[in-house]
C-alpha positions in Angstrom: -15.5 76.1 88.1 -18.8 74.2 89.3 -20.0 71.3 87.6 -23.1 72.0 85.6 -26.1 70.3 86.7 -26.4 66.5 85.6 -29.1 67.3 83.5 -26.7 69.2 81.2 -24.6 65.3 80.2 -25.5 63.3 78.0 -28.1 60.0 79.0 -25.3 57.9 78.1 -27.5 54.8 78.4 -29.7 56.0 76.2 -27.0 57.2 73.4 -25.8 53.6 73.4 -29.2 52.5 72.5 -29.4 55.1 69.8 -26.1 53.3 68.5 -27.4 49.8 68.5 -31.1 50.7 66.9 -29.3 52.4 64.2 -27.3 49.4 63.6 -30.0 47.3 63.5 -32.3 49.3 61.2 -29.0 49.2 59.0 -29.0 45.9 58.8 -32.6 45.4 58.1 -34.3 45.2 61.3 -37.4 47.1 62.3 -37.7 48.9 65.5 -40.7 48.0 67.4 -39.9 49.5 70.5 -37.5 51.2 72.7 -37.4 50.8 76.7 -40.4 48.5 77.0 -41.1 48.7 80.6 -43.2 45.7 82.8 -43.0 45.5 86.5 -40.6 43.2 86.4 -38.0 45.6 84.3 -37.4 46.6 80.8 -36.1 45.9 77.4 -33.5 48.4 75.8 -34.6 47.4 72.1 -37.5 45.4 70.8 -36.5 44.5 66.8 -38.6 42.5 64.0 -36.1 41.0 61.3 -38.7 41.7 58.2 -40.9 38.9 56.8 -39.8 40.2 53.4 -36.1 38.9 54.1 -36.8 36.1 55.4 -36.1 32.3 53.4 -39.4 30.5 52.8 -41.5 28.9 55.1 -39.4 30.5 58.2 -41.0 32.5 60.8 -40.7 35.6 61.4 -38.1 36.9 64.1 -38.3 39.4 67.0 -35.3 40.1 69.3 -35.2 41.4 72.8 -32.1 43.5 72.9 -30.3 44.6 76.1 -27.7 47.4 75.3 -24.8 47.6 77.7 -22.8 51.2 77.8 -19.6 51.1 79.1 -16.5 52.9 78.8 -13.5 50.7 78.1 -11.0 49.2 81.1 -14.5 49.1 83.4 -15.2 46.2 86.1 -17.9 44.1 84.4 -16.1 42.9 80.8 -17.9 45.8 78.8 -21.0 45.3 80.7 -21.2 41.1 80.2 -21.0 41.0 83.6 -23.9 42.3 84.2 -26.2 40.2 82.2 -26.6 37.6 85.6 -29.4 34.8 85.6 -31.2 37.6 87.9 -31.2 39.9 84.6 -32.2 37.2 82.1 -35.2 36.3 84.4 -36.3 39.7 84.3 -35.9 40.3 80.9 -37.3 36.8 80.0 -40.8 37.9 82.0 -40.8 41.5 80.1 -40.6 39.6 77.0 -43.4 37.6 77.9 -45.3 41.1 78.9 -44.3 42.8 75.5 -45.9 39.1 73.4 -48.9 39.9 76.0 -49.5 43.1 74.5 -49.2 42.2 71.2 -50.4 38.7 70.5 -50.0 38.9 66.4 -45.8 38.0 67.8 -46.9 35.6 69.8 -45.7 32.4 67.2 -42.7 34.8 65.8 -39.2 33.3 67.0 -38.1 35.3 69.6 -34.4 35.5 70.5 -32.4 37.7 73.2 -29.8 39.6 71.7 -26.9 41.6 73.7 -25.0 44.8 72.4 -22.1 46.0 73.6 -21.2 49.7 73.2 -17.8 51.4 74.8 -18.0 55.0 74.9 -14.7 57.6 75.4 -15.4 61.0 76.2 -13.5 63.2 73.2 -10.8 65.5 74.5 -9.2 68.1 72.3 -5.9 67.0 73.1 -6.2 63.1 72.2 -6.2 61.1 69.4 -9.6 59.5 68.7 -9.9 55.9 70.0 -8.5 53.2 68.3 -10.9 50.1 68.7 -9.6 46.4 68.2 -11.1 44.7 66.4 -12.8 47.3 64.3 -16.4 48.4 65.8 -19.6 47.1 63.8 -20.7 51.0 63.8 -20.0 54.3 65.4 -21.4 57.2 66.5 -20.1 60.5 67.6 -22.6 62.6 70.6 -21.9 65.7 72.2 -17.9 65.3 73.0 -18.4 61.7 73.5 -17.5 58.7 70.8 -19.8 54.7 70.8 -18.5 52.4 69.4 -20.7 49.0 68.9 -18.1 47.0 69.6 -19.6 43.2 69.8 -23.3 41.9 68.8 -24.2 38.9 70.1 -27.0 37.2 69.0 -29.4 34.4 70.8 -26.7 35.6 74.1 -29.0 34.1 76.2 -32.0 31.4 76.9 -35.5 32.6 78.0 -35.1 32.2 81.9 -38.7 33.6 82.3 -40.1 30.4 84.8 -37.7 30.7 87.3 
């Protein structure tokens, strides 16, 4: 039997994301945007933590959020690996483009956030995947399974003058 045109999977990628902005709006976070794009790159997730939540006299908070999609046992530590200086510079000057754009954010703190999702494809014949420790939040898509398995905030500085 042929494969069927890539067109006919899944944007993996882009399912992960899905996963990740969910989680976010769960926790209270508004979506700004998705795959903000300058020349230099592009931002998976841009997120505002609500002024209404927040203690008094702090500042509002915007995170840049880059969503690695991995399936699990892969060569780069669930996508960590990935996130090189080269990537944080990039990122860093995107961020810069996106408080550009919209100047009103321009004061708000602004952290860099990092997801990690693993993803298993879902075969009739096996058990679902046990995750360790538990997953933050799932998601089931097409025959595949995300898991958010780590969050982590403020991963990285700003490296947007090198």
């Amino acid at each position: 039997m042929a494969n069927p045109p890539s067109s006919h999977y899944p944007d993996i990628g882009e399912l992960g994301e899905d996963l990740v902005a969910q989680w976010l709006h769960s926790q209270g976070w508004k979506i700004l945007h998705r795959r903000f794009y300058s020349p230099w790159g592009e931002i998976d997730i841009i997120a505002q933590f609500p002024e209404q939540h927040l203690l008094v006299n702090s500042l509002p908070q915007v995170a840049f959020v880059e969503v690695k999609t991995r399936s699990q046992g892969n060569w780069d530590a669930g996508g960590k690996g990935a996130i090189t200086r080269q990537k944080q510079v990039k990122i860093g000057r995107t961020a810069r483009m996106f408080l550009a754009q919209y100047p009103e954010k321009a004061d708000y703190l602004c952290r860099f956030d990092v997801a990690i999702v693993y993803c298993k494809q879902r075969l009739k014949q096996h058990p679902a995947l046990k995750c360790t420790p538990e997953p933050l939040a799932t998601l089931s898509a097409d025959e595949y399974q995300f898991y958010l398995q780590e969050y982590l905030p403020a991963a990285f500085d700003s490296c947007i003058d090198e």
